[in-house]
N, C-alpha and C positions, 0 to 999 in steps of 0.2 A: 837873410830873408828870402824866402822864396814867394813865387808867383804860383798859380793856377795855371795852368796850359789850356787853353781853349778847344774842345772838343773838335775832331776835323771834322771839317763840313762836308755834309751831303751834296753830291749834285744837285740834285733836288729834292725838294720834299718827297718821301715815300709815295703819299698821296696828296692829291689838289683839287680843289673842287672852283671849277668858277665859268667861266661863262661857253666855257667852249667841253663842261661835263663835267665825268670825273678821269682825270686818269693816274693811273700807277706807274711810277718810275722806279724801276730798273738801277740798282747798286755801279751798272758799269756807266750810267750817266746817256746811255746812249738808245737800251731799246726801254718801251716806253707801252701801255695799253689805254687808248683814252673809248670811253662808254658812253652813250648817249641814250637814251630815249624820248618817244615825246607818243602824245594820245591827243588824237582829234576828235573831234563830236560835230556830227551835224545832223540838224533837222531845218527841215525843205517843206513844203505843199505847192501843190498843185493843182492848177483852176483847170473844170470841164473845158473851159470854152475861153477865146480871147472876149468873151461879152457876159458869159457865167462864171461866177465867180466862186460857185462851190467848190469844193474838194475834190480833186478827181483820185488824187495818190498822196502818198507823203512819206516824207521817208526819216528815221527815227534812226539814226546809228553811229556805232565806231568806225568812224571811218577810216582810220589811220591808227593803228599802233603799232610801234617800231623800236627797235634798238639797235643800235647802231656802232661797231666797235672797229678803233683802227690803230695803228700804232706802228712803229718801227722797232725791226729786229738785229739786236746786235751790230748793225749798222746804220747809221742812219740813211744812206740807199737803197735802203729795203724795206718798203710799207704794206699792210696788208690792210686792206677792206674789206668790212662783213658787216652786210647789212640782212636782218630779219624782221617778219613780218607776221604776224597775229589777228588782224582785223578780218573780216570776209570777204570784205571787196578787195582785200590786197592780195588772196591767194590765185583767183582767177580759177576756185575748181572747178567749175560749171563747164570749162572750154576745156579742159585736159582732165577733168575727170581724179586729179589730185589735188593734196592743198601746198600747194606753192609755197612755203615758205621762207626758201633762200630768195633772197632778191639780187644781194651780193654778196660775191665771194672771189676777189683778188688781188694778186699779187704785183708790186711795182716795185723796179729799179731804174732808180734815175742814174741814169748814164752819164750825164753833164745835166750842168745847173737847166741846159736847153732843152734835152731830151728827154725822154724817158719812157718807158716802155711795160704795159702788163699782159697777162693772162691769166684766163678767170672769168667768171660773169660779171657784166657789167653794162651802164649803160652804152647802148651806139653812137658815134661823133653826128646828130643827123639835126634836127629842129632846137631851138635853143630853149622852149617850155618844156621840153622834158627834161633838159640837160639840168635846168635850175630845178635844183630840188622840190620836191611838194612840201617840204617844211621852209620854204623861202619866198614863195607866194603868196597874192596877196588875197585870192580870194579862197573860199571852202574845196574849187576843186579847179585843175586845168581847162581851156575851152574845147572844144566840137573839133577844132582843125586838129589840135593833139590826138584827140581820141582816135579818131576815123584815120590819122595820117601818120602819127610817130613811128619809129621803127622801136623804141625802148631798149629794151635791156637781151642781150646774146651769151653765148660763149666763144669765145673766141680768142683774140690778138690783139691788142691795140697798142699803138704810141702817138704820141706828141710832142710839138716842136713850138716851142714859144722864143720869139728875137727881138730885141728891137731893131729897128729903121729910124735913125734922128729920132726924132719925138714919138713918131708912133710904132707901133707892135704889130707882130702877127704871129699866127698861134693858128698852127696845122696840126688835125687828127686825124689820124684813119683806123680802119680794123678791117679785119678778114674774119668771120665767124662763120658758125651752123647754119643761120638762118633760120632756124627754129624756132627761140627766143626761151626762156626762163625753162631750165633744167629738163631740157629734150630728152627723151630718154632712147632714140636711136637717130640717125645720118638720113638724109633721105637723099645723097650724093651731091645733095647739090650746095654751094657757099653763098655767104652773103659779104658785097665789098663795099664798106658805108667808107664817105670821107666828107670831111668840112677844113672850110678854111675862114680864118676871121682876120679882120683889122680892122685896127683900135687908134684910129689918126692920131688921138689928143694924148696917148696912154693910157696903162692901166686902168681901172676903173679902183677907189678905196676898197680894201678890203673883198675885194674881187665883187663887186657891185655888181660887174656885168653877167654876171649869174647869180643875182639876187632881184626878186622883183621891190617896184618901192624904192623912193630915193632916201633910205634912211640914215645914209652916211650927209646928206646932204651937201654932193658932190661944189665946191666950190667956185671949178671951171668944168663949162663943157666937158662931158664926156661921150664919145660916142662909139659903139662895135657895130661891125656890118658882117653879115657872114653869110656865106652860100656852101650849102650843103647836098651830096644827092647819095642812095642809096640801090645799090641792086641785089636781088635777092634771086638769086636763081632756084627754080622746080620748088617753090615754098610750098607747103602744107597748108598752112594757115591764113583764113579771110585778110589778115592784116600783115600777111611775113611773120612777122614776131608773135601777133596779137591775134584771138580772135578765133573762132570755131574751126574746127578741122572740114579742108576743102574737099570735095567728092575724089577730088584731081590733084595732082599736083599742075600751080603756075609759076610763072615768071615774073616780075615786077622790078617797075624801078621809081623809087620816089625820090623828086627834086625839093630842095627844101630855100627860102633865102628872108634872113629875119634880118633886123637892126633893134638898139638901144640907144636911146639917149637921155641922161640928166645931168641935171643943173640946180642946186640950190631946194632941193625937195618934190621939184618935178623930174617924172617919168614917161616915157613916151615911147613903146614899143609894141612891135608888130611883125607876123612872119608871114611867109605864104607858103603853101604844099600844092605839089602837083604829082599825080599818080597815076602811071601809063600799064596795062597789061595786055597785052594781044589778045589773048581769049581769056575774057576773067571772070565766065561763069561755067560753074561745074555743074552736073545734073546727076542724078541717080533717081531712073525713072522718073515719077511726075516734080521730085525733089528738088531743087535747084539752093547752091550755095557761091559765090562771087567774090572776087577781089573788088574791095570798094573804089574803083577807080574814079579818077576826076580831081576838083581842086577846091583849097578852101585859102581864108584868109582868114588871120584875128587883130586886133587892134586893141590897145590898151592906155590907156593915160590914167593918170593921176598925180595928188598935190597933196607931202605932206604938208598942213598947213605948220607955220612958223608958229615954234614956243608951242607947239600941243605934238600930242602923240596920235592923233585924229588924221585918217588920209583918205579923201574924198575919192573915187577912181569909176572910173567909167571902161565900157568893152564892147565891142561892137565883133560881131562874127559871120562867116559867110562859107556856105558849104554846099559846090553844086557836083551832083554826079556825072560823070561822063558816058555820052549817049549809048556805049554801048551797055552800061547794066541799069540804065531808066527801066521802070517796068517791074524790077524786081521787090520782092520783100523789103522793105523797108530800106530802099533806095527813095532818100527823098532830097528837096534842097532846102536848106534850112538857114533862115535869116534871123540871129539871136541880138539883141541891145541889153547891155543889163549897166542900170548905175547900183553902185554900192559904197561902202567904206569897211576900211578897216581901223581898229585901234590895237595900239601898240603899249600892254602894260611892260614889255620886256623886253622888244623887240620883235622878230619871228619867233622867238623861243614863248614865249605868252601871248595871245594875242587873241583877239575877237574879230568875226569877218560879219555882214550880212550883204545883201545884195538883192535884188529885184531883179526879176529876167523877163524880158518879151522874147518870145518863139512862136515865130511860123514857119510851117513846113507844105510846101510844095511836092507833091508826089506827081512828078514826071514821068510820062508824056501827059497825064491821066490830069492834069489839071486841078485834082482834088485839092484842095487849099484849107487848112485849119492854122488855128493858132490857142497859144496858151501863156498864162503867165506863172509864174515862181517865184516864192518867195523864200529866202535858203539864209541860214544863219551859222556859222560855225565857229566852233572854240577850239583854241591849241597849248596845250600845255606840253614844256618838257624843259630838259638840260642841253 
């Protein structure tokens, strides 16, 4: 009597679909390609006045589409990131004049379980909103201290060092890049050297929480990360370093960064602050004038999945004042933002629905002029 021999088994399934994409494995078990995309929608309006309530603007769009592909090659020490971009607001071609599409593109060998080391574009170790994905947040778009202050994404060098200490952790990045920021297309001699440093008293955060906004793992014990970050950007091009219209001049800059996180059981509670120094940080070409947005902002954030629903209440509060030396200028103003919203969660961040109400006034300094406005902003995310 004989038997059937059982067919030998794959490392893994060929292919797998489930919460973290799709991806395709590899016969030797080891390199691997996983796909992701996702498509955001938002529409927003905007009142004349903090007292008129008309329409002043409104905005109707894709705001995010992306795909997003990574995987390990033939070893599993070797990973590659690539992320792309589709939408309009994502390419930034109004400031450089092309459409940006690569966002990321690199390469990583962990060295030890501790270390590990890429190059490529990517983002900089610098503020912790930008670090957390925009598919990880919890409302339709980042706040005012990001915009005006992030260093984002370079080419360059980077590594990281993650250890523990008894119970808690610490986790150091740094890079050396261009300073230019997304796909420069020459040197302008001068480098950018960003670093951060984080700890995490209590540990880890689930499922890497701590760059997730939302306590949707509904951390069981305290967690909390604290991190101080600063950046310098030597002879930069650009209003923002990275970011941001071409300078008449090249400047100098260096931005300090120092955020924290903490949750507990579905509550959320974080907040950064940026600060940004340039010695002369406006440029002129005849009557034309263009500036390094110098000065300091702050954001705050709370919110509460509520228990047994997938509904999370959240509040934000923001603060953005210029530094006296480019008051005066174009659209140098100081800007005090409240906004409460919610979001729900059909699937986690991978599906989800935001809306939110914003109060904004702005102070244009020295000049005293004072206006305000409100916004009403809704956004949808779908993806894998």
């Amino acid at each position: 009597m004989t038997r059937a021999q059982p067919a030998p088994a794959f490392p893994n399934p060929p292919i797998t679909l489930d919460g973290k994409g799709v991806t395709v494995n590899g016969a030797d078990g080891v390199t691997r390609l996983n796909f992701r995309f996702r498509v955001q929608q938002v529409l927003a309006a905007t009142s004349e006045s903090e007292t008129d309530y008309g329409i002043k603007r409104t905005q109707v769009a894709v705001r995010r589409m992306r795909l997003r592909l990574e995987g390990t090659v033939r070893d599993p020490r070797l990973r590659v990131n690539v992320q792309l971009a589709f939408a309009r607001a994502d390419l930034d071609q109004e400031n450089t004049g092309i459409a940006n599409v690569l966002r990321d593109a690199y390469v990583t060998w962990q060295f030890t379980p501790r270390f590990a080391a890429s190059a490529g574009q990517a983002k900089l170790p610098g503020n912790r909103q930008r670090l957390v994905s925009s598919s990880e947040i919890q409302s339709a778009d980042r706040s005012l201290v990001n915009s005006l202050f992030t260093v984002d994404r370079d080419v360059g060098l980077f590594t990281a060092y993650a250890a523990p200490i008894g119970r808690a952790r610490i986790v150091a990045r740094a890079a050396v890049s261009t300073g230019e920021g997304r796909n420069p297309s020459s040197g302008d001699g001068g480098f950018a050297y960003t670093g951060r440093l984080e700890l995490l008293p209590f540990g880890a955060f689930t499922n890497g929480g701590d760059y997730i906004e939302g306590d949707l793992a509904r951390e069981p014990r305290t967690k909390l990360s604290i991190a101080v970050a600063a950046s310098r950007n030597d002879r930069a091009t650009r209003t923002g370093g990275q970011l941001g219209t071409t300078l008449y001049g090249a400047r100098s800059m260096t931005t300090h960064f120092a955020d924290a996180m903490l949750k507990r059981r579905g509550v959320m509670l974080t907040g950064e602050y940026a600060h940004r120094l340039s010695p002369d940080p406006v440029t002129r070409s005849g009557t034309l004038s263009r500036y390094v947005f110098a000065g300091e902002g702050w954001n705050a954030q709370a919110s509460w999945l509520l228990p047994g629903l997938r509904l999370e209440p959240q509040l934000r509060f923001t603060s953005v004042t210029p530094a006296t030396s480019v008051r005066g200028q174009s659209g140098s103003e100081a800007v005090r933002e409240s906004a409460v919203g919610s979001a729900f969660y059909f699937n986690g961040h991978r599906i989800k629905a935001t809306g939110d109400l914003i109060h904004a006034r702005y102070d244009a300094l020295p000049l005293a002029r004072k206006r305000g406005e409100w916004t009403l902003r809704f956004g949808a995310e779908v993806g894998i």
